[in-house]
Backbone of each chain as nested JSON, in Angstrom:
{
  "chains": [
    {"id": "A", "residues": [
      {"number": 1, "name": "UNK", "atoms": {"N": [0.841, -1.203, 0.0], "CA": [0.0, 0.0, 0.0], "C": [0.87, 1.245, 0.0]}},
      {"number": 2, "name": "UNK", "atoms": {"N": [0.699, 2.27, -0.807], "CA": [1.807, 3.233, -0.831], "C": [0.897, 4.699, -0.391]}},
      {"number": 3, "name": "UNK", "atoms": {"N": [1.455, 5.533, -0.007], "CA": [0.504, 6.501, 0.489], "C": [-0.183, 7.221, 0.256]}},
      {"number": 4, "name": "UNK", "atoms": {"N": [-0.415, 7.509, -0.767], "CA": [-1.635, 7.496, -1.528], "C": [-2.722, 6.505, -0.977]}},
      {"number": 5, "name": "UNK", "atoms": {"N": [-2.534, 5.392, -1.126], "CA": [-3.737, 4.308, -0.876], "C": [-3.793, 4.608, 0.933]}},
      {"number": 6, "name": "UNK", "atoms": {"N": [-2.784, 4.523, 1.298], "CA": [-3.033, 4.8, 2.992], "C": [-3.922, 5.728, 2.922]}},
      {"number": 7, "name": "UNK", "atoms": {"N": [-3.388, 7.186, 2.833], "CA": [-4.253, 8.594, 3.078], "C": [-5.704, 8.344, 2.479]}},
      {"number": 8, "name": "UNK", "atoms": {"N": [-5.914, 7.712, 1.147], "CA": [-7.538, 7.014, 1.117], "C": [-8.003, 6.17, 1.773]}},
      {"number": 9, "name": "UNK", "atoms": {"N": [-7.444, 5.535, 2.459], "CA": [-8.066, 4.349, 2.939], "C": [-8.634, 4.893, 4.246]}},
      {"number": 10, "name": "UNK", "atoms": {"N": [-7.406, 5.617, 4.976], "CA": [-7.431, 7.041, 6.002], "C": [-9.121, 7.63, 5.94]}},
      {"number": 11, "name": "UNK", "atoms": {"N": [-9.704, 8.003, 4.754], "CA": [-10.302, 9.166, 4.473], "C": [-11.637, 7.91, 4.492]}},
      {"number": 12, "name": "UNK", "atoms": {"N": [-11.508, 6.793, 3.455], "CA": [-13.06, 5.985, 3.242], "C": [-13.352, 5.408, 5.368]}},
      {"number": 13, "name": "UNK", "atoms": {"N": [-12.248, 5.15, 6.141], "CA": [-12.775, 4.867, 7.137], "C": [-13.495, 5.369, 7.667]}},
      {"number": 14, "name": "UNK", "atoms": {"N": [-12.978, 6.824, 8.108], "CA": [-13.544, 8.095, 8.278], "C": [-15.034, 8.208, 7.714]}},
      {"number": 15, "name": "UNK", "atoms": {"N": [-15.117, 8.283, 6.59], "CA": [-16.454, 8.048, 6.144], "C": [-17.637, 7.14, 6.399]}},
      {"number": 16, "name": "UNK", "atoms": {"N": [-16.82, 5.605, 6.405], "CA": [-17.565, 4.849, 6.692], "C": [-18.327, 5.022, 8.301]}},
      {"number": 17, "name": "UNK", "atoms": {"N": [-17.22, 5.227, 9.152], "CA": [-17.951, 5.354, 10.737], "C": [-18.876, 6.737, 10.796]}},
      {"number": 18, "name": "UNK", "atoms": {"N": [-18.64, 7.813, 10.214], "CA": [-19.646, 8.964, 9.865], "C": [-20.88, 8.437, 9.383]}},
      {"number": 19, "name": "UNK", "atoms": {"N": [-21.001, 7.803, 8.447], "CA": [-22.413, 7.058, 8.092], "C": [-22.923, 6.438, 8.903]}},
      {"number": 20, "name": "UNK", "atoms": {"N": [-22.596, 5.392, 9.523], "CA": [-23.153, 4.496, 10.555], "C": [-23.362, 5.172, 11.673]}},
      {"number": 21, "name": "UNK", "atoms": {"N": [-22.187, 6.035, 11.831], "CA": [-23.162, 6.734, 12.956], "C": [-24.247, 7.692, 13.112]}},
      {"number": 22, "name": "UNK", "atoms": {"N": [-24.19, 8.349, 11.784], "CA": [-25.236, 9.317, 11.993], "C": [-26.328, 8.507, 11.582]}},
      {"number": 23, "name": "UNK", "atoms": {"N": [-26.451, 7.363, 10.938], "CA": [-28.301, 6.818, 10.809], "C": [-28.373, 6.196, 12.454]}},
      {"number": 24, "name": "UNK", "atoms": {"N": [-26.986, 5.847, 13.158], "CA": [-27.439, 5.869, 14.61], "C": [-28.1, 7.279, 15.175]}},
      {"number": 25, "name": "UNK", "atoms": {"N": [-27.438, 8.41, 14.881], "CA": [-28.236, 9.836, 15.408], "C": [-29.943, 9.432, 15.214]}},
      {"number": 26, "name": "UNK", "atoms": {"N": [-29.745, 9.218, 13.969], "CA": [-31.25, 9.859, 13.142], "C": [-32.265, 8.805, 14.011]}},
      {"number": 27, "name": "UNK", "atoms": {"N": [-32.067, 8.186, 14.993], "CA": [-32.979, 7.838, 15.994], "C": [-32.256, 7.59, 17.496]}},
      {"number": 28, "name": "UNK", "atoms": {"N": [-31.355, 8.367, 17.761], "CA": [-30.981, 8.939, 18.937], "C": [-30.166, 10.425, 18.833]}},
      {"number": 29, "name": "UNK", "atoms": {"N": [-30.991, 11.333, 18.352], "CA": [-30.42, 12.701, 18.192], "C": [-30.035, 13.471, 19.217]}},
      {"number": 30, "name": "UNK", "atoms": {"N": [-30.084, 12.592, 20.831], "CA": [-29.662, 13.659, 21.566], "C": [-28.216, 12.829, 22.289]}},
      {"number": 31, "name": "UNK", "atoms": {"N": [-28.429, 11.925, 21.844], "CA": [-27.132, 10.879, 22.572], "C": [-25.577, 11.656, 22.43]}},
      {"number": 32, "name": "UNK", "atoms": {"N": [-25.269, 12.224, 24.1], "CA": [-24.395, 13.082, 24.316], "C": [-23.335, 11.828, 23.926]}},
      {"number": 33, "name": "UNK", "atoms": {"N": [-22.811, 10.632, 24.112], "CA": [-21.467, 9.806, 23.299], "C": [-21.773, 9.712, 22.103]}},
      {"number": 34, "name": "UNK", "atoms": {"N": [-22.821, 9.402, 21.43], "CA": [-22.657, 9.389, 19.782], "C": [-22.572, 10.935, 19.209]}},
      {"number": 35, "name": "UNK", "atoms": {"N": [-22.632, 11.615, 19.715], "CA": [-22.33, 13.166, 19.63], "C": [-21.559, 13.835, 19.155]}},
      {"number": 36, "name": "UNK", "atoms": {"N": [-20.314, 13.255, 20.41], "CA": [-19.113, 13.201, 20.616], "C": [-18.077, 12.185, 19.872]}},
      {"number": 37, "name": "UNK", "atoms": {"N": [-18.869, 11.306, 19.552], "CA": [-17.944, 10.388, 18.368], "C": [-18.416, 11.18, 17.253]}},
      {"number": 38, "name": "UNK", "atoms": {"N": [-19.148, 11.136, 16.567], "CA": [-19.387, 11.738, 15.491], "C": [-18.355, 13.383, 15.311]}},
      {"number": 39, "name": "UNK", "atoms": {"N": [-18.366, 13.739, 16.471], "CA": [-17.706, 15.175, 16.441], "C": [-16.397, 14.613, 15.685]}},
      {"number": 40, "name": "UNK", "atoms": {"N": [-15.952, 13.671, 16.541], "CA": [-14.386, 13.179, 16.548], "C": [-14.441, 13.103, 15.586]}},
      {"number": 41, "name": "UNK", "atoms": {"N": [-14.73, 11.848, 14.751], "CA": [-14.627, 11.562, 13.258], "C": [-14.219, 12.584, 12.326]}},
      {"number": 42, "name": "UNK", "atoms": {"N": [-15.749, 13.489, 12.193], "CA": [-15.876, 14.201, 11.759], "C": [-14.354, 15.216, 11.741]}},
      {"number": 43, "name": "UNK", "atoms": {"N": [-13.968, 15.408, 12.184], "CA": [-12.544, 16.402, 12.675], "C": [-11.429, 15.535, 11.921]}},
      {"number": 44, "name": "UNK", "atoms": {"N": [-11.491, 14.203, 12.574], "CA": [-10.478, 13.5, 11.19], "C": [-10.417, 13.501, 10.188]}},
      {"number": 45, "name": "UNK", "atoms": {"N": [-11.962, 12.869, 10.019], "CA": [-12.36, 13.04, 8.254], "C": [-11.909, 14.389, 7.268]}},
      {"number": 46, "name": "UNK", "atoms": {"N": [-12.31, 15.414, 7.991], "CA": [-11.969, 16.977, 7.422], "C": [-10.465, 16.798, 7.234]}},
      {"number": 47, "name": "UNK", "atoms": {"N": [-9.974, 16.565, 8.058], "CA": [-7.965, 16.106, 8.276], "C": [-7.618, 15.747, 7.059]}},
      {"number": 48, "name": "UNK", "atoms": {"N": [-8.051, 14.514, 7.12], "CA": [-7.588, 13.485, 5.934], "C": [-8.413, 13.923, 4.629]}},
      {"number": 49, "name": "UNK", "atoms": {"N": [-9.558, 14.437, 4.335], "CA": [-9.817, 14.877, 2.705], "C": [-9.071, 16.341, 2.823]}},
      {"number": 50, "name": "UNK", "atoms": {"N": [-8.393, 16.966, 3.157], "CA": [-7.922, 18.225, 2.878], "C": [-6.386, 17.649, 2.291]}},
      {"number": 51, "name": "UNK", "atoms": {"N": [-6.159, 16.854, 3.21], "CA": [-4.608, 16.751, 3.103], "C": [-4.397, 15.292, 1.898]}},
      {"number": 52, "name": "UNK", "atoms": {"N": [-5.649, 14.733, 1.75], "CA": [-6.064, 13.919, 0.504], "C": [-6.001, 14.984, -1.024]}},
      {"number": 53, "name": "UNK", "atoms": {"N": [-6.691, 15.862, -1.165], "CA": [-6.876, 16.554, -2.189], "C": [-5.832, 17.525, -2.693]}},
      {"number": 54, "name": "UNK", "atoms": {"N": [-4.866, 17.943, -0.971], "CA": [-3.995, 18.645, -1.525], "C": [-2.873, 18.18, -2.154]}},
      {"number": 55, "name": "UNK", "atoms": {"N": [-2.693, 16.531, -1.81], "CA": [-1.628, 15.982, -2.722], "C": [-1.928, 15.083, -3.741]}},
      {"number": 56, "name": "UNK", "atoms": {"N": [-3.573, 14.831, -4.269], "CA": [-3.361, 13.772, -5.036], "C": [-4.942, 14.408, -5.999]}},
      {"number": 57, "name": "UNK", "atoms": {"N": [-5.132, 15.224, -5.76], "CA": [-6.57, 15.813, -6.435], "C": [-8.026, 15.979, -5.756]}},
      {"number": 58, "name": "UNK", "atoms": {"N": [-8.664, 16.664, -6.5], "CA": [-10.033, 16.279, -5.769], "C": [-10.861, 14.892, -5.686]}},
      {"number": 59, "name": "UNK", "atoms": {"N": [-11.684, 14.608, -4.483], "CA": [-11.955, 13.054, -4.469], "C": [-13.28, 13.691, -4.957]}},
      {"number": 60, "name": "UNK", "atoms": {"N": [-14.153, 14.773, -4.577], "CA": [-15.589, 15.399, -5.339], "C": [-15.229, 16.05, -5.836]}},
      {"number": 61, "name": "UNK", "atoms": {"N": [-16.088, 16.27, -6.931], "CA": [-16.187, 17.855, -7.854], "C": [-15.856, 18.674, -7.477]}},
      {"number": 62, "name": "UNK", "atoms": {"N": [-16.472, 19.215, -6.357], "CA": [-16.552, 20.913, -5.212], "C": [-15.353, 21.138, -5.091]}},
      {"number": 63, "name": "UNK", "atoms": {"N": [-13.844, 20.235, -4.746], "CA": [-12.813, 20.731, -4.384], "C": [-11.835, 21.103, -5.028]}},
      {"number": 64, "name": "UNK", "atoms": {"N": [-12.273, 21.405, -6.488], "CA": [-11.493, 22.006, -7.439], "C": [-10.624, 23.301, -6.549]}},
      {"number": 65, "name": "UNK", "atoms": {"N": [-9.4, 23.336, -6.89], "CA": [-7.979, 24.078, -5.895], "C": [-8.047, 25.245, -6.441]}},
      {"number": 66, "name": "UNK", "atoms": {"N": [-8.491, 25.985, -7.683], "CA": [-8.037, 27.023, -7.957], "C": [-7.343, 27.492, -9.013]}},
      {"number": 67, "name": "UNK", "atoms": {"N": [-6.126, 26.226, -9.206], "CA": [-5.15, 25.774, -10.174], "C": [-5.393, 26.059, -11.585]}},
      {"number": 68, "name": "UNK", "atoms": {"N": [-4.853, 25.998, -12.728], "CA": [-4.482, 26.312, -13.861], "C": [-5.518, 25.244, -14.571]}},
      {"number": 69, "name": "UNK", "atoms": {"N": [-5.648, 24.185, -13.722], "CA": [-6.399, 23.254, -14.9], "C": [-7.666, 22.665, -13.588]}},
      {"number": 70, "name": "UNK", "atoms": {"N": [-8.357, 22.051, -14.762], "CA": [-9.554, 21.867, -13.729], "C": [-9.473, 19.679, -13.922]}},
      {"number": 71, "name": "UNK", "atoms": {"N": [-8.959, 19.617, -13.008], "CA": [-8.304, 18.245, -12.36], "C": [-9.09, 17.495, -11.95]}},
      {"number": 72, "name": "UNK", "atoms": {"N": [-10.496, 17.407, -11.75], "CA": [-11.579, 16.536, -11.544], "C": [-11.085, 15.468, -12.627]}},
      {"number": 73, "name": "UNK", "atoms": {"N": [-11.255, 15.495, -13.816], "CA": [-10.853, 14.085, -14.756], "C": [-9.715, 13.614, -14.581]}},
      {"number": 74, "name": "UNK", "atoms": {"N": [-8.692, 14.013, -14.19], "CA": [-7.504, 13.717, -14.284], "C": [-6.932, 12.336, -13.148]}},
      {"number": 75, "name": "UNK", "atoms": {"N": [-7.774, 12.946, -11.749], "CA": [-7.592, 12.257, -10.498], "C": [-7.831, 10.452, -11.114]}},
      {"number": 76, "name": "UNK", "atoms": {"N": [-7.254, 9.666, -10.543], "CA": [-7.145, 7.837, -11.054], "C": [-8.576, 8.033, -10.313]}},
      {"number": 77, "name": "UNK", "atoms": {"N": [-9.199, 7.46, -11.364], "CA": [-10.778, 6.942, -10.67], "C": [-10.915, 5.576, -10.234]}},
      {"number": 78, "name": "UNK", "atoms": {"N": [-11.725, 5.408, -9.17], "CA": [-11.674, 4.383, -8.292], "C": [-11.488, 3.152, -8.736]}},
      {"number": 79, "name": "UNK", "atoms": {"N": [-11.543, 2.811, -9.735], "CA": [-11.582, 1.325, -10.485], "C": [-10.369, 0.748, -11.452]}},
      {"number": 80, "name": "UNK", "atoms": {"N": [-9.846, 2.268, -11.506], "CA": [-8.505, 2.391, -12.089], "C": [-7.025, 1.998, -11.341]}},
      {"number": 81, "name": "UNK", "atoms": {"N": [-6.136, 1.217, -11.916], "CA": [-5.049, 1.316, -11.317], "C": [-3.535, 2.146, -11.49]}},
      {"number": 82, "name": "UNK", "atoms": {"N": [-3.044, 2.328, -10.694], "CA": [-2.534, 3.61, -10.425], "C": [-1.353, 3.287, -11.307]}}
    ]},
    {"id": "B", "residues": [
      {"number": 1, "name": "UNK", "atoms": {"N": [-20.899, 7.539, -2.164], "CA": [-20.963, 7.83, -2.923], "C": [-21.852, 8.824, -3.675]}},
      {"number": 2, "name": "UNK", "atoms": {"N": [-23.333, 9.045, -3.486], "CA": [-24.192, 10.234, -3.417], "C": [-23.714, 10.633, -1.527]}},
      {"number": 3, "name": "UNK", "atoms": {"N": [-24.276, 12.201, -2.243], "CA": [-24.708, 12.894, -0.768], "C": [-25.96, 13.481, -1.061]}},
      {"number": 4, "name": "UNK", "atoms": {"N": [-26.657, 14.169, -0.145], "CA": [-27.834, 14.522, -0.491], "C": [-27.737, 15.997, 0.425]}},
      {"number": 5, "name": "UNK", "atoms": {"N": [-28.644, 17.076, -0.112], "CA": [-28.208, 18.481, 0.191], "C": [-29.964, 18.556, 0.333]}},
      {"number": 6, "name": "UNK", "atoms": {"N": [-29.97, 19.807, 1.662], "CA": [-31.534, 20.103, 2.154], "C": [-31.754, 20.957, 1.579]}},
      {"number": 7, "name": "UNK", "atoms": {"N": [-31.44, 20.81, -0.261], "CA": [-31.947, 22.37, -0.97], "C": [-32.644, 21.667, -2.328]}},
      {"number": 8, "name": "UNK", "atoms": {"N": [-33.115, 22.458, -2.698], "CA": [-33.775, 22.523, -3.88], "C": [-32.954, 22.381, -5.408]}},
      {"number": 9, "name": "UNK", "atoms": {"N": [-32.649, 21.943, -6.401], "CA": [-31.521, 22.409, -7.017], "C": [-32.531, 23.919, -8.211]}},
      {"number": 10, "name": "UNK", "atoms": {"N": [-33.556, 23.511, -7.988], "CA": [-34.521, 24.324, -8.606], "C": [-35.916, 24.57, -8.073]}},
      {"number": 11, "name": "UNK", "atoms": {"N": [-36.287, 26.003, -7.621], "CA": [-37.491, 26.565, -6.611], "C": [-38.614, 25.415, -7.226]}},
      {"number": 12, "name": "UNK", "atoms": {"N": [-39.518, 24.388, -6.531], "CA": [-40.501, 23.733, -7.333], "C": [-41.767, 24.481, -6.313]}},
      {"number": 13, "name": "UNK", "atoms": {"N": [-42.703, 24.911, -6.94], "CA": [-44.242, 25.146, -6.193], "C": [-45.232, 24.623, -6.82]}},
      {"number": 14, "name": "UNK", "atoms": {"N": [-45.734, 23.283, -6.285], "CA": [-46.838, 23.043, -7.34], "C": [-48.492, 23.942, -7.169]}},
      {"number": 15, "name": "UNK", "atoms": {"N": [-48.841, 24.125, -8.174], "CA": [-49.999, 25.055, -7.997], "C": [-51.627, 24.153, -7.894]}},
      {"number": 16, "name": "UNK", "atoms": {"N": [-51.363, 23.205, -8.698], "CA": [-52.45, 22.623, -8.695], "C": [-51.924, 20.791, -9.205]}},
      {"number": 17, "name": "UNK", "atoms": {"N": [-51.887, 20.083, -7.924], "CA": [-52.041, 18.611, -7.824], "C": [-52.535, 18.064, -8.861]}},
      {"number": 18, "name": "UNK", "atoms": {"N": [-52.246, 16.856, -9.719], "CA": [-52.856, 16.239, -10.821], "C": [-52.081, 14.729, -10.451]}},
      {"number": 19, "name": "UNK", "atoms": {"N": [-52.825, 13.824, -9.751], "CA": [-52.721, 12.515, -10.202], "C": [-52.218, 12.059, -10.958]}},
      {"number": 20, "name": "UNK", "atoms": {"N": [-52.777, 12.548, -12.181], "CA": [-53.035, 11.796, -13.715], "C": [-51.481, 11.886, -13.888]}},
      {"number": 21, "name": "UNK", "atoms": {"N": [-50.646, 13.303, -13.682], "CA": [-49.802, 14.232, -14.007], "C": [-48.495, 13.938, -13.537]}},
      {"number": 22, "name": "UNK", "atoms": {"N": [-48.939, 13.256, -12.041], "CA": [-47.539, 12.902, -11.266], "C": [-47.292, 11.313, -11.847]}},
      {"number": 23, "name": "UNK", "atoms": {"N": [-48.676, 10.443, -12.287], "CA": [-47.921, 9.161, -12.486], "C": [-47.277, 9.24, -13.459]}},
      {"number": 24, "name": "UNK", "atoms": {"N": [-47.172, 10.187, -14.391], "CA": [-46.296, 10.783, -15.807], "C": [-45.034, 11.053, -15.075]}},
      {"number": 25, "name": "UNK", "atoms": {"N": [-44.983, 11.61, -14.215], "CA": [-43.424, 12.008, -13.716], "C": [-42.81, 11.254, -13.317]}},
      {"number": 26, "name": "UNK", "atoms": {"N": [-43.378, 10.539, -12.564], "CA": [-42.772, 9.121, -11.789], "C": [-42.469, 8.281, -12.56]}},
      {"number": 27, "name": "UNK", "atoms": {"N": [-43.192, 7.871, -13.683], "CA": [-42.658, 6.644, -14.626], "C": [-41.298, 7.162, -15.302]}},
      {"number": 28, "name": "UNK", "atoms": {"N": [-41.59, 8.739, -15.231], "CA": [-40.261, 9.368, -16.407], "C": [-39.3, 9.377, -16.051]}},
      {"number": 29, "name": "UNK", "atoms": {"N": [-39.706, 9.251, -14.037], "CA": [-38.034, 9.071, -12.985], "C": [-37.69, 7.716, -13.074]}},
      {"number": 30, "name": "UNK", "atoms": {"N": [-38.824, 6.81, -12.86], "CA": [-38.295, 5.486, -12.242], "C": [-38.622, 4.569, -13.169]}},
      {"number": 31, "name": "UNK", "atoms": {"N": [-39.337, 4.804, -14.24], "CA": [-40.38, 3.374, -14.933], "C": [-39.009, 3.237, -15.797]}},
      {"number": 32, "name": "UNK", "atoms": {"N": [-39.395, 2.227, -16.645], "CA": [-38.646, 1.442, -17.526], "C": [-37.473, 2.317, -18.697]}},
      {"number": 33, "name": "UNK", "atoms": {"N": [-37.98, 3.61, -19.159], "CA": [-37.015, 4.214, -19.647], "C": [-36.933, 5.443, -19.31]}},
      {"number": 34, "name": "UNK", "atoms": {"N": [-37.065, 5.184, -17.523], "CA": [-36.685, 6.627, -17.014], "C": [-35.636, 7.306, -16.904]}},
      {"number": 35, "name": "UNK", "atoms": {"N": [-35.469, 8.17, -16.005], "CA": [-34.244, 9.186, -15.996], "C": [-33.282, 8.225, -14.775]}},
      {"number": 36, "name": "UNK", "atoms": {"N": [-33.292, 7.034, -14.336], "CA": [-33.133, 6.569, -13.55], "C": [-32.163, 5.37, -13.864]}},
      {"number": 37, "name": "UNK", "atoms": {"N": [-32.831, 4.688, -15.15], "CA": [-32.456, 3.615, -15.917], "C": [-30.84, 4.491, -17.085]}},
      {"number": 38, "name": "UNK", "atoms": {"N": [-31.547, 6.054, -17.23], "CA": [-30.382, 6.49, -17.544], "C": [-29.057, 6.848, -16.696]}},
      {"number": 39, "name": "UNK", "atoms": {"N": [-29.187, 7.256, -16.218], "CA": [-28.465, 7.191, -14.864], "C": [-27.563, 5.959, -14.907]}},
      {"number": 40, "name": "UNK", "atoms": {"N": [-28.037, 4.903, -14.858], "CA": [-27.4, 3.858, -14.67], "C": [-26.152, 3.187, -15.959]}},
      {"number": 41, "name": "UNK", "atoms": {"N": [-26.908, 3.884, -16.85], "CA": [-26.148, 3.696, -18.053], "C": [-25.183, 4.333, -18.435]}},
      {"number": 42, "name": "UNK", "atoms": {"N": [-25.269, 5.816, -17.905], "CA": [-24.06, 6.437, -17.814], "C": [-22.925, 6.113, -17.174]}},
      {"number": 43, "name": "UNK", "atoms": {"N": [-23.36, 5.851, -16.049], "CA": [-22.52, 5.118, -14.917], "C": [-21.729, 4.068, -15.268]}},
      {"number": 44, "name": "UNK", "atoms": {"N": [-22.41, 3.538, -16.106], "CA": [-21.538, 1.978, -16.478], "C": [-20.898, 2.053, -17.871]}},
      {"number": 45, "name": "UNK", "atoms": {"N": [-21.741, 3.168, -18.365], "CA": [-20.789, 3.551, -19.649], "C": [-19.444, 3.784, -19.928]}},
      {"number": 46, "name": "UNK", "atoms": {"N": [-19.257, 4.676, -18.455], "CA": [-17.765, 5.873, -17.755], "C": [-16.655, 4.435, -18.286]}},
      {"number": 47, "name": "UNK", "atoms": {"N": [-16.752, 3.425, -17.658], "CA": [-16.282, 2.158, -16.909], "C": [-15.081, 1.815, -18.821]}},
      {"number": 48, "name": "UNK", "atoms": {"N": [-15.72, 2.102, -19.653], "CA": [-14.803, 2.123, -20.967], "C": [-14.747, 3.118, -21.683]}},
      {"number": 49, "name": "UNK", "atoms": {"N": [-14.799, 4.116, -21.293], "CA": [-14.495, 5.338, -21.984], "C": [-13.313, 5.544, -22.02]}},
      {"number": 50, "name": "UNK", "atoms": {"N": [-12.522, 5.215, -23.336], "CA": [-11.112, 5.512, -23.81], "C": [-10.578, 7.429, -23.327]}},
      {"number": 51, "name": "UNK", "atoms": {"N": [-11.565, 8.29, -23.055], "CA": [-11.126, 9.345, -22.649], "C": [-11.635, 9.925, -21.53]}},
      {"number": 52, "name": "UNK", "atoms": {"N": [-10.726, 10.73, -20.531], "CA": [-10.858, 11.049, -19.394], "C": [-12.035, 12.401, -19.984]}},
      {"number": 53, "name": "UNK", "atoms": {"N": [-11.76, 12.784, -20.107], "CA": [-13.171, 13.902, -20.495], "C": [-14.339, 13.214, -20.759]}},
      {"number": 54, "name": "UNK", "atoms": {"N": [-14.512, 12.303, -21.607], "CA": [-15.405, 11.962, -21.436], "C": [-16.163, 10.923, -20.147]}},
      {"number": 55, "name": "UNK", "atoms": {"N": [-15.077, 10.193, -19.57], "CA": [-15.934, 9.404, -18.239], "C": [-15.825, 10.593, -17.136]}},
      {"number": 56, "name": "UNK", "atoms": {"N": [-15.352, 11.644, -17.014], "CA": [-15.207, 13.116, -15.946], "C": [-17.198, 13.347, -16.31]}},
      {"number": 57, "name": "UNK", "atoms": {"N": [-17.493, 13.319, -17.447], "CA": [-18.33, 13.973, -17.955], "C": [-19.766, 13.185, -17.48]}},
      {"number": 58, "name": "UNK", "atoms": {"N": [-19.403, 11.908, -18.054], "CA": [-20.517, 10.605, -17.973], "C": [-20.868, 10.348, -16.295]}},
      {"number": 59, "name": "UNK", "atoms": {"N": [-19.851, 10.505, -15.225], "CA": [-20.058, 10.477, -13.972], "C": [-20.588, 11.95, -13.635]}},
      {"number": 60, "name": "UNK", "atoms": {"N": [-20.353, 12.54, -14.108], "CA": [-21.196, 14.008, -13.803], "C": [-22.391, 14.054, -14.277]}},
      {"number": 61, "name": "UNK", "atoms": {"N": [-22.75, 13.646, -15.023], "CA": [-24.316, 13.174, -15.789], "C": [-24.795, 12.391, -15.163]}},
      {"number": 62, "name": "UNK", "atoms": {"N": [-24.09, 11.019, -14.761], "CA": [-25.056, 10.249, -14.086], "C": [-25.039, 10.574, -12.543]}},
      {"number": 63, "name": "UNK", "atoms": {"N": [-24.741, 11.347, -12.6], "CA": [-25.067, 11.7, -10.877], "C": [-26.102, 12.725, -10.938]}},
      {"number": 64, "name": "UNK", "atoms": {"N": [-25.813, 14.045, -11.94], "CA": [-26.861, 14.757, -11.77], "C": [-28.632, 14.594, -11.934]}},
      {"number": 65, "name": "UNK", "atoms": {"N": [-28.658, 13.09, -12.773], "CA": [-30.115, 12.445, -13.308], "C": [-30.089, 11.996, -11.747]}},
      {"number": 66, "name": "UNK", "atoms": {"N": [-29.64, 11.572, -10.553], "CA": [-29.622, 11.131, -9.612], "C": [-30.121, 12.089, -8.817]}},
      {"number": 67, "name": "UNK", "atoms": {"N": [-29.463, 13.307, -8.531], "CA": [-30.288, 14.488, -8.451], "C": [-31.103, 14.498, -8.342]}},
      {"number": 68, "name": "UNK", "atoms": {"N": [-31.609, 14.878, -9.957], "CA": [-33.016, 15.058, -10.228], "C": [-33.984, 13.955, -9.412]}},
      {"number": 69, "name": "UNK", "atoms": {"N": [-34.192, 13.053, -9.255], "CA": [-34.741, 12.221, -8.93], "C": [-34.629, 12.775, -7.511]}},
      {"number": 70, "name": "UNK", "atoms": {"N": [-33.629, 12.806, -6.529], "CA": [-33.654, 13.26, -5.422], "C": [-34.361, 14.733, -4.781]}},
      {"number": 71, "name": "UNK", "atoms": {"N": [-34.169, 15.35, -6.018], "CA": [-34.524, 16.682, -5.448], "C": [-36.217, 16.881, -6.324]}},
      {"number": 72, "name": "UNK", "atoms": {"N": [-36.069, 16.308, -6.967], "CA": [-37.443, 16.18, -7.117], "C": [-39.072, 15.542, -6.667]}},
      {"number": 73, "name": "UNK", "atoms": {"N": [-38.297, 14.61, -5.609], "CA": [-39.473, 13.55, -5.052], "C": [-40.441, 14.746, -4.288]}},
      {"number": 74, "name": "UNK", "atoms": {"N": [-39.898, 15.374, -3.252], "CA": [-40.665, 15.592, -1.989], "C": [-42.138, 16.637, -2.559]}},
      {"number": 75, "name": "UNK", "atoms": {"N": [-41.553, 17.653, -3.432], "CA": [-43.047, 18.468, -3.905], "C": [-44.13, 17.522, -4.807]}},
      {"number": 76, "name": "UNK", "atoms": {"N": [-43.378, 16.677, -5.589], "CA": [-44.169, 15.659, -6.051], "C": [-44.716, 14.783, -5.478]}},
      {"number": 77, "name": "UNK", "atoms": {"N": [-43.915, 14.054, -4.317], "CA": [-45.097, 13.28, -3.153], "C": [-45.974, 14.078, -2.65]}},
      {"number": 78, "name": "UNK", "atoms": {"N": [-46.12, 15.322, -2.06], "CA": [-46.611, 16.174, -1.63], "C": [-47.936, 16.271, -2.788]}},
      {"number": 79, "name": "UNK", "atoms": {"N": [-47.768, 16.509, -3.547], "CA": [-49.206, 16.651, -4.588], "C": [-50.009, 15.387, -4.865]}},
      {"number": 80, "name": "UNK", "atoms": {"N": [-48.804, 14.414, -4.555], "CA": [-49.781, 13.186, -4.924], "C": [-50.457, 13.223, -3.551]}},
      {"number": 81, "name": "UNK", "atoms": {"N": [-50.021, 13.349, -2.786], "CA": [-50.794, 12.975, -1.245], "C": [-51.989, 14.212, -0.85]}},
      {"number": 82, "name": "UNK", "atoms": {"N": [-52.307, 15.124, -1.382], "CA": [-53.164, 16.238, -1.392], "C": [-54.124, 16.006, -2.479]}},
      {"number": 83, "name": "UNK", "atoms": {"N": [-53.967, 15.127, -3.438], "CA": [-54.698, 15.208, -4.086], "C": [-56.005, 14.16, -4.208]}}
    ]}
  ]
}
C-alpha cells in the first residue's frame, strides 16, 4: 500500500464510521457519546480529505484548488489502477 | 458515494395537484425508460471510456439524473398525497 492508498483508505474509514453513525443519530439525536464520536470523526475526516486533495486531487467535484487546470478528470478513478 | 443536500436544485411550487400528471413524472423518474435507468447507463458507460473527459463527464451526468430524482421527489409526493 503506498501513500496514496493509505491517506484514502485514512479518508473511506472516516467516512464509513460517519455514516453508521449518523443513521445511529437519526434515531438517537440527543445521545451526548454518539455526539461526541461523530464530532471526533468528523474532525479527522476533514484532516484526511484536505490533506487527501492537496496531494493527489479532488476526491468530489466541489474541491477544485483554484489551479491552472480543472483536475476533476484527471484524479485515477476508483476502479482504475494507479 | 451520493450525498444529499436540504436544498432545492430548482425553486418547485406546485400550484395545482394532478394525479393523472404525477404518475407521468414518476414513470419518467423510475419506470422502464426513465431518468433513472439512464443514470445507470451512464454510470456503467464511464467504466470504458477511452477518454478522461469523457468518463469526468458521464459520472457528472449520471449523478446529476440522480439528483433530479432526489430533489425532485418531496413536492411531487406532496401533490400526490393532497390530491
Amino acid at each position: 500500500m503506498n501513500e496514496r492508498e493509505k491517506l484514502l483508505k485514512r479518508l473511506q474509514v472516516c467516512d464509513f464510521v460517519l455514516n453508521e453513525t449518523a443513521l445511529f443519530l437519526n434515531t438517537h439525536p440527543d445521545d451526548k457519546a454518539a455526539l461526541e464520536y461523530y464530532k471526533k470523526y468528523m474532525e479527522m475526516e476533514r484532516e484526511s480529505r484536505a490533506e487527501y486533495v492537496k496531494k493527489y486531487g479532488p476526491v468530489s467535484r466541489n474541491e477544485y484548488d483554484g489551479g491552472p487546470r480543472w483536475n476533476w478528470i484527471d484524479n485515477p478513478w476508483p476502479w482504475e489502477e494507479v | 458515494m451520493w450525498t444529499y443536500e436540504k436544498k432545492l436544485q430548482y425553486p418547485v411550487k406546485i400550484k395545482r395537484p394532478d394525479v393523472a400528471a404525477a404518475k407521468v413524472v414518476i414513470t419518467q423518474l423510475g419506470g422502464p425508460d426513465g431518468e433513472l435507468g439512464a443514470a445507470m447507463r451512464y454510470l456503467n458507460q464511464r467504466y470504458v471510456s477511452p477518454y478522461k473527459e469523457v468518463t469526468g463527464t458521464l459520472t457528472d451526468i449520471g449523478s446529476e439524473v440522480s439528483e433530479m430524482f432526489r430533489f425532485s421527489p418531496p413536492p411531487f409526493f406532496e401533490a400526490f398525497a393532497t390530491a
